[in-house]
C-alpha positions as YAML, in Angstrom:
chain: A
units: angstrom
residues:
- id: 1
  name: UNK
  ca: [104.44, 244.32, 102.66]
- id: 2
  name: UNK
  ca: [104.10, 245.88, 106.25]
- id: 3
  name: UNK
  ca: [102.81, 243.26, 109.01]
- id: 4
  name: UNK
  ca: [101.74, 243.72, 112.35]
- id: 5
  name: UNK
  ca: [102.74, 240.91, 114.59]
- id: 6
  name: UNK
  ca: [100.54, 240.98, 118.04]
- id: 7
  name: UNK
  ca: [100.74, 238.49, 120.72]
- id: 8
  name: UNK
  ca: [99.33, 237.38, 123.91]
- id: 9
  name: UNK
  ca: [101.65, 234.60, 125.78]
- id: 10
  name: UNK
  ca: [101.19, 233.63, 129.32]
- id: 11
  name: UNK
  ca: [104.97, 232.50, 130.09]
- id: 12
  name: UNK
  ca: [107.84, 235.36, 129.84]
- id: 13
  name: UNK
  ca: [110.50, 232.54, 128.47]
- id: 14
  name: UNK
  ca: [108.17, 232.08, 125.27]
- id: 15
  name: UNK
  ca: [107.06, 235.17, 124.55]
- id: 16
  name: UNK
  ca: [110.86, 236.36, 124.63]
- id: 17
  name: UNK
  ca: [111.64, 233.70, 122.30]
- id: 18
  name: UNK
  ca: [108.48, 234.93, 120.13]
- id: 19
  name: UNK
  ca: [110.17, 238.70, 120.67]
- id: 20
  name: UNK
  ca: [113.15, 237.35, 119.49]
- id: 21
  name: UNK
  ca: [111.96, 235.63, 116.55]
- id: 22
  name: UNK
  ca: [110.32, 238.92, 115.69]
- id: 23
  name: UNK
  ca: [113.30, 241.13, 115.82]
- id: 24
  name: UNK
  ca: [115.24, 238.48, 113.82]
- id: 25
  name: UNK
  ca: [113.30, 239.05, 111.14]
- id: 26
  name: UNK
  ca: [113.82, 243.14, 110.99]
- id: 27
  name: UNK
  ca: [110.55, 243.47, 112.58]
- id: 28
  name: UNK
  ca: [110.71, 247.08, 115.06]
- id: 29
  name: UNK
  ca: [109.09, 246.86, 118.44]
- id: 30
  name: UNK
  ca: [106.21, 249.08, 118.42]
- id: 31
  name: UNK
  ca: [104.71, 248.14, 121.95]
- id: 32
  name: UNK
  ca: [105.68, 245.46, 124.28]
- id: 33
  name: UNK
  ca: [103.77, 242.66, 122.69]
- id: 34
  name: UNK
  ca: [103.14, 244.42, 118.88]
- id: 35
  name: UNK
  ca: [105.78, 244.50, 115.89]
- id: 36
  name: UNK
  ca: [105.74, 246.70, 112.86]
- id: 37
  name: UNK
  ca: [108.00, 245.81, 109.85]
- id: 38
  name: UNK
  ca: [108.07, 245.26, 106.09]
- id: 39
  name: UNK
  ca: [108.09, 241.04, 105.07]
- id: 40
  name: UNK
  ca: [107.83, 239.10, 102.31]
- id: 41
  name: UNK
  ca: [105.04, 236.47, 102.29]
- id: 42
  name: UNK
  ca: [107.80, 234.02, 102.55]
- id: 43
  name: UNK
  ca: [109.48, 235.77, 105.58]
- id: 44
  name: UNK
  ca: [105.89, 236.09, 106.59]
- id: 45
  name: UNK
  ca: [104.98, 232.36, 106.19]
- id: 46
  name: UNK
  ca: [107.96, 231.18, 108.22]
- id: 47
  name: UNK
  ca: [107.41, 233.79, 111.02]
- id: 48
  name: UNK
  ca: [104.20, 232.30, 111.69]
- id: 49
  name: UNK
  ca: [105.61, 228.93, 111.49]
- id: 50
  name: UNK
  ca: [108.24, 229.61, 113.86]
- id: 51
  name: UNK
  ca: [105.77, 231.46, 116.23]
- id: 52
  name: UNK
  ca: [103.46, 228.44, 116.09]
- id: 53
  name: UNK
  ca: [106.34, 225.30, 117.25]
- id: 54
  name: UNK
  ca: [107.14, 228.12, 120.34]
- id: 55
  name: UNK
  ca: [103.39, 228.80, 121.64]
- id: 56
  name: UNK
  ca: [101.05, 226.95, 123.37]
- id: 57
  name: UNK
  ca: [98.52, 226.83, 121.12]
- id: 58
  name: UNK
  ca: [95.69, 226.19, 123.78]
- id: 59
  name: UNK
  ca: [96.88, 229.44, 125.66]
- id: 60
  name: UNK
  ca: [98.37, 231.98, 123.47]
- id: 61
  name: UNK
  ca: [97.92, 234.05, 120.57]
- id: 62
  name: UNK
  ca: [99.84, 235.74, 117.94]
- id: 63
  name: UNK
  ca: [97.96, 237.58, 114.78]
- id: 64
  name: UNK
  ca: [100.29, 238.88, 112.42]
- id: 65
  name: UNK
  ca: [98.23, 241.23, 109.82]
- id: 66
  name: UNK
  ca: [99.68, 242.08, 106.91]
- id: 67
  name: UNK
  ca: [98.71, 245.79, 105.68]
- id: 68
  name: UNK
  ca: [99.05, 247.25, 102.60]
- id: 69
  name: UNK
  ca: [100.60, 251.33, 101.91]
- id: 70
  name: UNK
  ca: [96.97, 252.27, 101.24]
- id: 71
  name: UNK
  ca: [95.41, 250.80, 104.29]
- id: 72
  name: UNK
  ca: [98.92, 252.44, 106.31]
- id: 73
  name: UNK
  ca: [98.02, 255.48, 105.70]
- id: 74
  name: UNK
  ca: [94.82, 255.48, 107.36]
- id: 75
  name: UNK
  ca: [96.29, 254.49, 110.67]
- id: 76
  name: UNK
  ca: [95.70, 256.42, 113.46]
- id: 77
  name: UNK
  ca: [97.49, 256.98, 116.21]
- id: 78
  name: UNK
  ca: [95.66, 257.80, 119.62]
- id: 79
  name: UNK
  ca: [97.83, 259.25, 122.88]
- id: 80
  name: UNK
  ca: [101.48, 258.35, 123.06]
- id: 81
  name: UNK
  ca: [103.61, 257.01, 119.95]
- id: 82
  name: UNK
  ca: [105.48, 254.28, 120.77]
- id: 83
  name: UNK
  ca: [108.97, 254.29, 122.36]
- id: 84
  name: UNK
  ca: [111.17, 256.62, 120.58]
- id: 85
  name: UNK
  ca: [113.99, 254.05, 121.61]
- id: 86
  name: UNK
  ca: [112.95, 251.06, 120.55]
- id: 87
  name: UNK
  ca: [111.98, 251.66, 116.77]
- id: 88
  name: UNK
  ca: [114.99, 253.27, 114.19]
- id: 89
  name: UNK
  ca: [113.97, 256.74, 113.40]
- id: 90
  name: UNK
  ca: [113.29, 255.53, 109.63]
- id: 91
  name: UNK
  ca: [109.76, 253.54, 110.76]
- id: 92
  name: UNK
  ca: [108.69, 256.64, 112.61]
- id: 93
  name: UNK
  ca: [109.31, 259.09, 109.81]
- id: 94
  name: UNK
  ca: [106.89, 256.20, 107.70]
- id: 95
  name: UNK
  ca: [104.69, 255.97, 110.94]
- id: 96
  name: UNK
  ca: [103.98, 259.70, 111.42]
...
């Protein structure tokens, strides 16, 4: 199942450890703090866990939404795509 991983952390040496974690995971950097990719719900489960022992809980955030084909479709994108760059051409050509 696709997820979107989005996070808010105040301190750059955690939330490159959280970036980290994403990519580790296959997850493609669609902004600087948003990941796109396709996880089980275990993958999913222990993402979050992960993500949880590295924030501060009293100060940062991280939603990760899974999304189902149906709801994917019905994304829309407003102004700029994201960086050609940092996503493998295969996620755009589902993206777009």
């Amino acid at each position: 199942m696709l997820v979107w991983v989005i996070y808010d952390i105040t301190e750059n040496r955690i939330r490159q450890k959280v970036s980290d974690c994403c990519k580790n995971y296959g997850l493609y950097r669609v902004q600087k703090s948003v990941f796109l990719g396709d996880l089980n719900s275990n993958d999913r489960d222990s993402l979050a866990l992960e993500c949880e022992e590295l924030i501060d809980t009293e100060h940062d955030s991280v939603y990760i939404f899974p999304m189902d084909e149906q709801s994917f479709k019905k994304v829309q994108l407003l102004g700029q795509a994201f960086d050609k760059e940092l996503v493998s051409d295969e996620v755009i050509t589902k993206f777009f």
